[in-house]
N, C-alpha and C positions, 0 to 999 in steps of 0.2 A: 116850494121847498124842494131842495134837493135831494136825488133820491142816494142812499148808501149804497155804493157800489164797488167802491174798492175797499183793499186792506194791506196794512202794512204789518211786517215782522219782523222786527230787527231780530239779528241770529251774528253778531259782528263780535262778541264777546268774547274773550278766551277762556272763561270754563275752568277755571282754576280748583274750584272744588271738586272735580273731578281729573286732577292729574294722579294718574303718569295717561290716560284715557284717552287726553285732550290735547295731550301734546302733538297726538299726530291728528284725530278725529275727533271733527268739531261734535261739541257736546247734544246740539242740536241732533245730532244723529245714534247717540243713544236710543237704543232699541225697547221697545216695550213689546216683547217676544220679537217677533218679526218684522215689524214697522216703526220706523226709526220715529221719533216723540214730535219732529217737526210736520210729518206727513198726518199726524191726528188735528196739526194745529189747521191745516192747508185747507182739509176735509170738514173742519171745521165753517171752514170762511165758506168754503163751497155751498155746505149746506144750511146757509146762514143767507143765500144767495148774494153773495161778494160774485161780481165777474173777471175780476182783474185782480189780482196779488204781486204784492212789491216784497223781496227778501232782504235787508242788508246784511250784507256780509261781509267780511276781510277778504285779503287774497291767497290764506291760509286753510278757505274754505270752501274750494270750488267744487269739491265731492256733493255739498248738499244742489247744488246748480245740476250736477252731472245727475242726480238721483230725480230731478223733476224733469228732467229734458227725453229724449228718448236714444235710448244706446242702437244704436243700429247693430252693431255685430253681433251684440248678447239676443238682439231680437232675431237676426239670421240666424245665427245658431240653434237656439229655441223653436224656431220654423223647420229647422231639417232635422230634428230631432224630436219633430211630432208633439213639442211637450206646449200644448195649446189654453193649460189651464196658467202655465207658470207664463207664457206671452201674454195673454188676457190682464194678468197682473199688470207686469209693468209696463204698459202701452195705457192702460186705465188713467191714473191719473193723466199723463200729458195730454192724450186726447180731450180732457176734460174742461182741463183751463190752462192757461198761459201763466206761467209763474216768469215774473221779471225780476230783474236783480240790479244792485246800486251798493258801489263799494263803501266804506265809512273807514278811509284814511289815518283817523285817528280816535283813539281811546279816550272821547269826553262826554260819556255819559248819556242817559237814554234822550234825554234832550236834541241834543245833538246826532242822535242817529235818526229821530223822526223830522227833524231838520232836511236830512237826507235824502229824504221822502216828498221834498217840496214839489219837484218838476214832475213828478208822480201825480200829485193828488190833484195837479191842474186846478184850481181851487172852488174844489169838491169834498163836501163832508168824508171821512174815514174812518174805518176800524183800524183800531191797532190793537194786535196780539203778543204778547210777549212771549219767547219762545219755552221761558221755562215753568209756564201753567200753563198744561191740560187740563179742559173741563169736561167733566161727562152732567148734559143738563139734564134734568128731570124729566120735562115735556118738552122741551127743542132746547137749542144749542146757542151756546153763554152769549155768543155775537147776534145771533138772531132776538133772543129776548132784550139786548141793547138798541139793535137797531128798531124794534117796535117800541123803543122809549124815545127812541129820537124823532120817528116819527108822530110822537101823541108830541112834542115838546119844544122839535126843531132845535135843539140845544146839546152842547156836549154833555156825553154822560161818561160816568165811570162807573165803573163796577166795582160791586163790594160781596167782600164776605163781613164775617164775624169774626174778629179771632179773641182768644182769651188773652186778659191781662199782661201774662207772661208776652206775647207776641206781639203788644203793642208796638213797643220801638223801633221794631221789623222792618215797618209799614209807613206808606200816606197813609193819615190816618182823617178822614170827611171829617167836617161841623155841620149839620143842614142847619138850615133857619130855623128858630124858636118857634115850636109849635108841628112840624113839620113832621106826620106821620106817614106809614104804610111802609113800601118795601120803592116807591120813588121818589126823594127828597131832593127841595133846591137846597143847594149850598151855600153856607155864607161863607169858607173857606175852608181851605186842606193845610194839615201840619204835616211837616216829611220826619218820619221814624222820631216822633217823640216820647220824652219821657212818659211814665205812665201817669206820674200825679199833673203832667200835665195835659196830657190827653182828650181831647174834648169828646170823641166816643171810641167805641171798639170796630168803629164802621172801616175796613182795610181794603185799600186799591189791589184788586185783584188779579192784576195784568189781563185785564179787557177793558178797552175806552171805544168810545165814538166820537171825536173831534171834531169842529168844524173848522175851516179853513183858517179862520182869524187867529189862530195859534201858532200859526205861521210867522205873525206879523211881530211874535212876541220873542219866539223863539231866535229870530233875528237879532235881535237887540240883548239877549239876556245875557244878561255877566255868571260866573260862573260860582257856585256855590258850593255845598259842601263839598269836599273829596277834589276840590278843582274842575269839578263839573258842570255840564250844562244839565241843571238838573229838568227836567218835563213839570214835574210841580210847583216852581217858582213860577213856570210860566204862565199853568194852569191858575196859578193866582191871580197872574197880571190881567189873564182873560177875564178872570170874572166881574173884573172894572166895570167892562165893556157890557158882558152879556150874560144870559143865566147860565150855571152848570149844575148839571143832578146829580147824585147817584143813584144806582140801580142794586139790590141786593138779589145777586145773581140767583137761580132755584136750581140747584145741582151740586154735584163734588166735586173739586179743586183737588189735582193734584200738581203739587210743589218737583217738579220736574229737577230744579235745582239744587233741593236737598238729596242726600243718600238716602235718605229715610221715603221720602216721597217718592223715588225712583222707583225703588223696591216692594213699597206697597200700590203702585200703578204695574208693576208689572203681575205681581199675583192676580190684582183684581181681574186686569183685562186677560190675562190667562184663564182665569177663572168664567169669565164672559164666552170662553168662545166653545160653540160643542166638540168642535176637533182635539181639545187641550184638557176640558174641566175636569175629566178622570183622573188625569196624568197628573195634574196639579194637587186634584184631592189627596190623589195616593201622595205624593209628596209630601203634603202639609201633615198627613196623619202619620206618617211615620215617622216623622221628627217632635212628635208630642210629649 
């Protein structure tokens, strides 16, 4: 069995719900105080032990490329200005891993940008992150608790939450097979954002998968589905012909990066996280009570 070793994160999107924002800065770069939403996701795969990271992107967004690579002048500067904790900083991630990049041409859908990803994944199992869930896990981190599902299972997995009724249509929403308990279920098939009376659970694709290559083979062929898309879940269905797929219900908090509401409440918490800020933050919260 192959070991998980890379990840992909498509970040090629234009971020519409956050205009006028997005029109110059990719959304992906949205701050959560100080560090922009894609570098929680990156730190993520790191510590998930991913060795290699793929980003797609447009070419409207080479700021998030500039912000993984290492600035040389901002680093000279910082060097003769003695200021050796703020160098430490952004030298940290690059040194750490190699973040690669692969443009995605045109706007058809997340199918089609892990498509993107093929001469990447050499065909080799993958994580794929979605840029606009951040997870904070419980006991280790959302990719990590996938990829020891793939290795008890050798099979693609996806991750899930719960979400209430209200949110069903949101979502993929899982079927596991009849009978299929605990928090790792096989799948007899995934419905995309359906209704609720038709809905076979509340189990919701949480933007973390672990893929195996043969998705590739699908994604190739697929015609394009709702919205004129190449959607990833039509394909994920085609896979399951083939082979098993789980889900995983992830142990930790999901934040929806993509909503204004989820932004907002990722940025208090992790505000709230840190000893430098928690004061600040308190004092904030209580005087607006």
């Amino acid at each position: 069995m192959q070991k998980v070793r890379k990840a992909v994160i498509p970040a090629a999107g234009f971020g519409t719900r956050f205009l006028p924002f997005t029109k110059a800065v990719p959304k992906e770069m949205l701050p959560l105080v100080d560090i922009p939403t894609i570098e929680y996701i990156v730190r993520e795969a790191i510590e998930s032990g991913i060795e290699e990271v793929l980003i797609i992107i447009n070419k409207e967004k080479e700021c998030i490329r500039t912000h993984f690579g290492h600035n040389v002048v901002l680093e000279e500067f910082l060097a003769s200005k003695n200021k050796t904790k703020e160098l430490e900083i952004i030298k940290e991630l690059p040194n750490k891993i190699k973040v690669e990049f692969t443009y995605q041409e045109e706007q058809l859908g997340l199918g089609h940008a892990v498509l993107c990803a093929y001469e990447f994944a050499k065909g080799e199992p993958f994580a794929l992150l979605l840029g606009d869930d951040v997870y904070v896990g419980n006991k280790m981190p959302a990719t990590k608790q996938l990829i020891a599902a793939y290795n008890q299972t050798a099979s693609s997995i996806l991750g899930t939450l719960e979400v209430p009724d209200s949110d069903v249509s949101k979502y993929g929403i899982c079927k596991p097979l009849p009978n299929e308990k605990g928090t790792l279920l096989k799948l007899e098939s995934v419905v995309e954002k359906p209704k609720l009376e038709e809905a076979p659970s509340n189990l919701a694709i949480g933007g973390r998968y672990i893929l195996t290559p043969a998705i590739f083979d699908y994604l190739k062929t697929q015609t394009r589905g709702a919205g004129g898309e190449i959607q990833l879940t039509d394909a994920i269905l085609r896979l399951m012909e083939k082979e098993a797929v789980y889900s995983l219900a992830i142990d930790g908090r999901r934040y929806d990066i993509g909503s204004k509401k989820g932004f907002l409440e990722a940025t208090v918490d992790f505000a709230l996280k840190r000893a430098d800020l928690y004061a600040d933050m308190r004092d904030i919260i209580n005087e607006r009570k």
